[in-house]
N, C-alpha and C positions, 0 to 999 in steps of 0.2 A: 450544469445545464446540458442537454444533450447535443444542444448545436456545437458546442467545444469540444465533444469528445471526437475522437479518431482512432481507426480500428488499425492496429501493426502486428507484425509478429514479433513473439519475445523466443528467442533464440538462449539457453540456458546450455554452456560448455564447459562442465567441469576436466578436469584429468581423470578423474577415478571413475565417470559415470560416461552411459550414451548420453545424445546430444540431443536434448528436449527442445522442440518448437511447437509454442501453443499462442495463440489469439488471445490479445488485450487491448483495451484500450486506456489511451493519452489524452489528457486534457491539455487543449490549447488554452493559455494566457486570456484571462477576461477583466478586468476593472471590477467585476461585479463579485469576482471569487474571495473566499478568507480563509488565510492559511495559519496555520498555529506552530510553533517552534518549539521544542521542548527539551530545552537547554541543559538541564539539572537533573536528568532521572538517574534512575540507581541502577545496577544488575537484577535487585528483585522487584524492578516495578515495569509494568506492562500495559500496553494502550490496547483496548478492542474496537476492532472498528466493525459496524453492522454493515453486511452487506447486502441485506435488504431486508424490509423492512414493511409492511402494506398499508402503515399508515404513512409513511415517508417512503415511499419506492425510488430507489437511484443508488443506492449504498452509498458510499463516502470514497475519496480519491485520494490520495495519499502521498506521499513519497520519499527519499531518504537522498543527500548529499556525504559528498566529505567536508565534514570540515577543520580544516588543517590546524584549528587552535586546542583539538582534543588530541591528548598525547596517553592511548589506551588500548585495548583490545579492538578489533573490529565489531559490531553492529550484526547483531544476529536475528535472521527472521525467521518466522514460524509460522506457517499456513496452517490454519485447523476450520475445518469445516462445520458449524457445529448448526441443528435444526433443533429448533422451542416449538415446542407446538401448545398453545394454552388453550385450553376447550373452556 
């Protein structure tokens, strides 16, 4: 919902790269939100999430923890920007 979301900057500091600051936004905590955990996936499997959409407009929110009971590589993400256009 848009009343939970909150506009921050995201600050991105590698060692080998300059220092990227771009506009995002945070979803504050609601009763009303559903969140899905995906315990079990592999190295070759992959979640797409739309980020918009015109018969659903708001894209989807997302996010990633540690959690200290996986004993594995770290968690790699992949920004792709990708436009359908169906006539």
């Amino acid at each position: 919902m848009r009343a939970d979301l909150v506009v921050t900057d995201q600050v991105i500091d590698r060692r080998d790269a300059p220092e990227q600051c771009t506009e995002i936004e945070l979803e504050r905590f609601a009763e009303s939100q559903a969140w899905s955990y995906y315990s079990n996936m592999t190295p070759d499997e992959v979640i797409v999430f739309a980020g918009f959409d015109t018969a659903a407009p708001g894209g989807v929110q997302h996010a990633a923890f540690d959690d200290p009971s996986v004993d594995g590589r770290p968690r790699e993400s992949i920004d792709e920007r990708v436009l359908a256009v169906f006539g």
